[in-house]
C-alpha positions as CSV (number, residue, x, y, z in Angstrom):
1,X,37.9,32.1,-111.4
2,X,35.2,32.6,-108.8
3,X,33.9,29.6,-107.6
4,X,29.6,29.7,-106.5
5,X,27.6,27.1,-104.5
6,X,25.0,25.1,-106.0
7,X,22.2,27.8,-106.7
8,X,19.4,25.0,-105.0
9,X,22.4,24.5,-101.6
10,X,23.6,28.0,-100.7
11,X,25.5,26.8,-97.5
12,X,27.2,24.2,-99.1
13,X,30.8,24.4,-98.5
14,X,33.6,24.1,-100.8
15,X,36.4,20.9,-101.0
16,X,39.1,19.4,-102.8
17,X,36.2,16.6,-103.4
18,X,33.3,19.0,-105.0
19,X,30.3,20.8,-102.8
20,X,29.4,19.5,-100.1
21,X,26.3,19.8,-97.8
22,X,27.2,21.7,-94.6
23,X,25.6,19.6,-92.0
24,X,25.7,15.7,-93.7
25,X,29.4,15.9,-95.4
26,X,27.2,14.5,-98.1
27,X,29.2,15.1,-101.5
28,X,26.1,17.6,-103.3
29,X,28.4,18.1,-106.4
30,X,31.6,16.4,-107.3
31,X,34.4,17.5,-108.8
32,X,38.0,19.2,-107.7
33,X,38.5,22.4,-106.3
34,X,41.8,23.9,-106.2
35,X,43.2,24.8,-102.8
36,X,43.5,28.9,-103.8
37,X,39.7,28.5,-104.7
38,X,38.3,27.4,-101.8
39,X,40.7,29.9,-99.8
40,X,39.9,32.8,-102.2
41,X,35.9,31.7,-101.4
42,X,36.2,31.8,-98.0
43,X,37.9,34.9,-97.8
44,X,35.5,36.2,-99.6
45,X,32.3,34.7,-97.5
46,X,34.1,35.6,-94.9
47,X,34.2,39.8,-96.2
48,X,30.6,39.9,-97.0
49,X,29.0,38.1,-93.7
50,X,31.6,39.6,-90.9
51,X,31.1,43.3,-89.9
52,X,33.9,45.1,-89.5
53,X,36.0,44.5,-87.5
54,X,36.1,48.1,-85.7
55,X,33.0,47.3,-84.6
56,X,33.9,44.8,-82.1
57,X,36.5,45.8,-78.9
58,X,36.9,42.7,-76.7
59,X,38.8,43.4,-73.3
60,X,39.8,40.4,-71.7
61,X,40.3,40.9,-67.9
62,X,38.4,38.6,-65.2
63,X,35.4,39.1,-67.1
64,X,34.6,39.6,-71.4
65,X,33.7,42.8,-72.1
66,X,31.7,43.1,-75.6
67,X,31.5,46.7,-76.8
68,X,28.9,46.5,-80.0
69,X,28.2,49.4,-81.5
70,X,25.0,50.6,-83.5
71,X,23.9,46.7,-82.4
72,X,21.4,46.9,-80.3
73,X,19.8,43.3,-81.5
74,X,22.5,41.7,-79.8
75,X,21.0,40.3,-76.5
76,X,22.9,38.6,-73.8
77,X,21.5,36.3,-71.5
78,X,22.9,34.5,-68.3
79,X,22.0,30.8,-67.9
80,X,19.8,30.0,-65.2
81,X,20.3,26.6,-64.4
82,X,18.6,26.2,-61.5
83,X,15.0,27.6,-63.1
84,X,15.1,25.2,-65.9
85,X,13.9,22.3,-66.3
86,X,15.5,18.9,-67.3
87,X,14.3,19.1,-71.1
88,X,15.6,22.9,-71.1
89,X,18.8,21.6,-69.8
90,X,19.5,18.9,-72.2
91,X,18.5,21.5,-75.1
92,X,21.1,23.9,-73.2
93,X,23.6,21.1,-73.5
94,X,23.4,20.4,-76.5
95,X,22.8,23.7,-78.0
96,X,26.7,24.3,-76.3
97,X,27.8,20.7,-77.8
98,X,28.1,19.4,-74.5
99,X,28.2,15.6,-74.3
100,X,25.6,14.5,-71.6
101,X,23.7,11.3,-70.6
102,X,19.6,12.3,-71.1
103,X,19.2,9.1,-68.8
104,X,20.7,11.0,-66.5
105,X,18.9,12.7,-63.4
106,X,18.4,16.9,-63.5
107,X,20.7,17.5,-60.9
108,X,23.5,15.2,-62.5
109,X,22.9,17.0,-66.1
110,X,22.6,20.6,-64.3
111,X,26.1,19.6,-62.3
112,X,27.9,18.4,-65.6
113,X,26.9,21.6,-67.4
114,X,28.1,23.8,-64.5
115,X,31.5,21.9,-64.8
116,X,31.9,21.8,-68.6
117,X,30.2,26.1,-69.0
118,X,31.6,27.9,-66.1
């Protein structure tokens, strides 16, 4: 039996507990969910969101090369963190889930994320 998120929650996200929200852990709809459900879901998210796989050729040397073909959307953008500013920087750090102190001064945040990125 196919399992479906609630029609009004999308994103929510399958457990042995019910639906629940994606970003609170907040239980949306209770009740249990077998195991091979929730595996059989995912797989099948998992089918109808990832392009093939073909389409990606990663070669790991020094550097990550991304082959990505037909996807010409896909930008790729080195971090300049000398040009931004604090605010930027903080955004940057937590965008990459970087634990920083905002008290802290620009050229302490710009040093942590230098550490933690590269």
């Amino acid at each position: 039996m196919a399992i479906k998120p609630p029609s009004w929650c999308k994103d929510a996200i399958p457990t042995s507990k019910g639906w629940v929200h994606p970003r609170t852990g907040e239980v949306l709809v209770g009740g249990s969910i077998t195991q091979k459900n929730i595996d059989e879901y995912f797989g099948k998210v998992a089918e109808e969101t990832l392009p093939p796989a073909e389409e990606f050729v990663i070669q790991v040397d020094e550097k990550i090369d991304w082959d990505v073909h037909g996807h010409d959307d896909i930008e790729v953008h080195e971090l300049d963190l000398d040009s931004m500013t604090k605010a930027e920087l903080i955004e940057t750090a937590e965008d990459w889930e970087v634990d920083i102190d905002t008290k802290a001064t620009k050229a302490e945040i710009k040093a942590q994320l230098e550490e933690e990125l590269f």
